[in-house]
C-alpha positions in Angstrom: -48.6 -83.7 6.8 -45.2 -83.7 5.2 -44.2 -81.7 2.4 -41.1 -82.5 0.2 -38.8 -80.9 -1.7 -35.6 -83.2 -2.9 -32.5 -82.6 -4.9 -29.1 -83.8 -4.9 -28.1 -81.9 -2.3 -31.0 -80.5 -0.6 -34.0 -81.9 0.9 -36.7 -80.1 2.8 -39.2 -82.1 5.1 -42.4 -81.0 7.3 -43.7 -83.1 9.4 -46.3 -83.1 12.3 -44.1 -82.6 16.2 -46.6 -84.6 18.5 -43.6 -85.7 21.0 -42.4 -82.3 21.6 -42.5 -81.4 25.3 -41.2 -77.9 27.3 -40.1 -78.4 30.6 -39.5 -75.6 32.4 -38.5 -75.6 36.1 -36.2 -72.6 38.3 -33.5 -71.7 36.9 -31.3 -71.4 39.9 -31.8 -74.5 41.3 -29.9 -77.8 39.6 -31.5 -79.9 42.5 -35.0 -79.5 40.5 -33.3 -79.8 37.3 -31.8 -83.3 38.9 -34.8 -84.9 39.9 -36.5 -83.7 36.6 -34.2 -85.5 34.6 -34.7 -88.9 36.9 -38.5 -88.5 36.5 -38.2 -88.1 32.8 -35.5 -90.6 32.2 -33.5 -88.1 30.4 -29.9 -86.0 30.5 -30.9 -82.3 30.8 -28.2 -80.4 29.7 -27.1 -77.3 32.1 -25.2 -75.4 29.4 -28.4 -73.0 27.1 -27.9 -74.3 23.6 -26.9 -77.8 24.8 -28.7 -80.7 23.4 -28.6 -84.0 24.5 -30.4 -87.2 24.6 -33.5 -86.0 23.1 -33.5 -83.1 25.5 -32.7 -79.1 24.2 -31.6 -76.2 26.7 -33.2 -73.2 24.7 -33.3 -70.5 27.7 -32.3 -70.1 31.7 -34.8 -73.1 33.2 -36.0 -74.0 29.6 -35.9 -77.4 27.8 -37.4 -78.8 24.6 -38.6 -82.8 25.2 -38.4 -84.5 22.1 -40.2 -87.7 23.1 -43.4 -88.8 24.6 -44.1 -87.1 28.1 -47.9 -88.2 28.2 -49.0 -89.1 32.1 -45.5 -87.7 33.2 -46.8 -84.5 34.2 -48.5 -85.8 37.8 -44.9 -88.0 38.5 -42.6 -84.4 37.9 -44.6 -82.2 40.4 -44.6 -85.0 42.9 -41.2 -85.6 42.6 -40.7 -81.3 42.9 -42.5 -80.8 46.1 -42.2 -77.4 46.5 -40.0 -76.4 43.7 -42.3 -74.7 40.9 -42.0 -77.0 37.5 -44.2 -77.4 34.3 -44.3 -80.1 31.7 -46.6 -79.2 28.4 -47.3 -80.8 25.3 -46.5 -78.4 22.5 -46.9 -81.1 19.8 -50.5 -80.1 19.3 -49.3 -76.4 18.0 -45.8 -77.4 16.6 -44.5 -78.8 13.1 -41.1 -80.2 12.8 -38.8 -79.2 9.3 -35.5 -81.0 8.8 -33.2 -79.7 5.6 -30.3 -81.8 4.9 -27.9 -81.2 2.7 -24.7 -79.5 1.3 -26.8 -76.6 0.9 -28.6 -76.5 3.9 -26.6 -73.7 5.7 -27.1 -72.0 2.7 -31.1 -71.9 2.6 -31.7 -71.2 6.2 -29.1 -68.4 6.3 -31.0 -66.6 3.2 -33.7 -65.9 6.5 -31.4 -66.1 9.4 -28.7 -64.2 10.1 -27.2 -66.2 12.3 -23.4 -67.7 11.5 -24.3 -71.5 10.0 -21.2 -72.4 9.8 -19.6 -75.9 11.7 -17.5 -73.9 13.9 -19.7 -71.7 15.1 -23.0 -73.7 15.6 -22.0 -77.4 15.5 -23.8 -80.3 15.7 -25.5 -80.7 18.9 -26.1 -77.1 19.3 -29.6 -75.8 19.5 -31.3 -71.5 19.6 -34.0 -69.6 19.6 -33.9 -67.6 16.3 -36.1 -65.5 13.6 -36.3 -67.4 10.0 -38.0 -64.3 7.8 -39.5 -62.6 10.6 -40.7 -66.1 12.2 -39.7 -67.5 15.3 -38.4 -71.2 15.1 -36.2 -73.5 17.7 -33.2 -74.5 15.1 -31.4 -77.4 16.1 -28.0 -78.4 14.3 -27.6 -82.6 14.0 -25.2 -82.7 11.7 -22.6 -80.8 9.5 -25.5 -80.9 6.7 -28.5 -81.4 9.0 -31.0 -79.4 11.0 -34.5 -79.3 12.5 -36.6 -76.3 13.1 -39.9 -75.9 15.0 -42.2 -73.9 14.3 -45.7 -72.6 15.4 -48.2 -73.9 13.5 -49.9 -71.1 13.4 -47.1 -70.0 10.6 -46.1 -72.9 9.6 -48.2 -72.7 6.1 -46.3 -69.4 5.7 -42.6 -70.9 7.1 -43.2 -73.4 4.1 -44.2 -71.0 1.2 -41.2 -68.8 2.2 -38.6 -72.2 2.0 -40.1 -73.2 -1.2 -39.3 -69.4 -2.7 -35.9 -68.9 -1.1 -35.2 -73.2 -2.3 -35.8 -71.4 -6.0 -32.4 -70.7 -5.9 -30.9 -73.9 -5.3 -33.8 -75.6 -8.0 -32.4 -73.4 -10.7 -28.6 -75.2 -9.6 -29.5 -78.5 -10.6 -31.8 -78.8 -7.4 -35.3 -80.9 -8.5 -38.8 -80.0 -6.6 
């Protein structure tokens, strides 16, 4: 189900996140995160707030999967012995939003109060953060770029309040 909302220099899309994967494994032990990363194929970054590859650090033992983990899950606790490690699919109960634009920044910080700007959360960067009271994964992949995911649950909710706050930007020459 996407949703769109265009303009010269804005556009808002939902989508569905069925590759979205968390992996979480101890914290104090970058052995396990090593033989994670060979199971999965990917680069997990160590730094929180690192992204890379398809792969987001978003707390201490904690990373976002964006790709297809199905039938991993058996191959990863093999491969951890006895390290503790979990791999779930989050893609059932997640939707995926991607603004782009000159006035991207601008939209998400009129429910986030976090600093947007390209020196402070570059591209590549990735948080935990509220959006009007909502909790959402942001995700910066460009200097006019981000994704967000969000719960499902409010997703309907995450959408009406983007389409109010985009009112703004409609009235500056900004189409729906």
């Amino acid at each position: 189900m996407a949703e769109e909302v265009e303009g010269r220099t804005l556009a808002v899309s939902w989508s569905a996140a069925p590759d979205l994967w968390l992996l979480r494994l101890r914290r104090d032990r970058p052995a396990a995160r090593l033989r994670a990363a060979a199971v999965l194929d990917l680069d997990l970054p160590e730094e929180i707030g690192a992204t890379r590859g398809g792969s987001l650090c978003v707390a201490p033992g904690e990373w976002l999967v964006e790709r297809d983990c199905d039938g991993l899950e058996p191959m990863l606790l093999a491969a951890m012995t006895d390290e503790p490690a979990a791999l779930v699919s989050l893609g059932p109960g997640a939707e995926r939003l991607e603004i782009v634009g000159e006035q991207a920044a601008d939209l998400l910080n009129k429910g986030c109060s976090l600093d947007l700007h390209c020196s402070m959360f570059p591209a590549g960067r990735c948080t935990r953060t509220l959006l009007a009271g909502v909790g959402v994964t942001l995700v910066r992949l460009g200097d006019e770029a981000f994704r967000l995911y969000v719960e499902r649950s409010v997703s309907e909710w995450a959408r009406d309040w983007l389409d109010e706050a985009a009112r703004e930007f409609r009235n500056e020459g900004i189409s729906a």
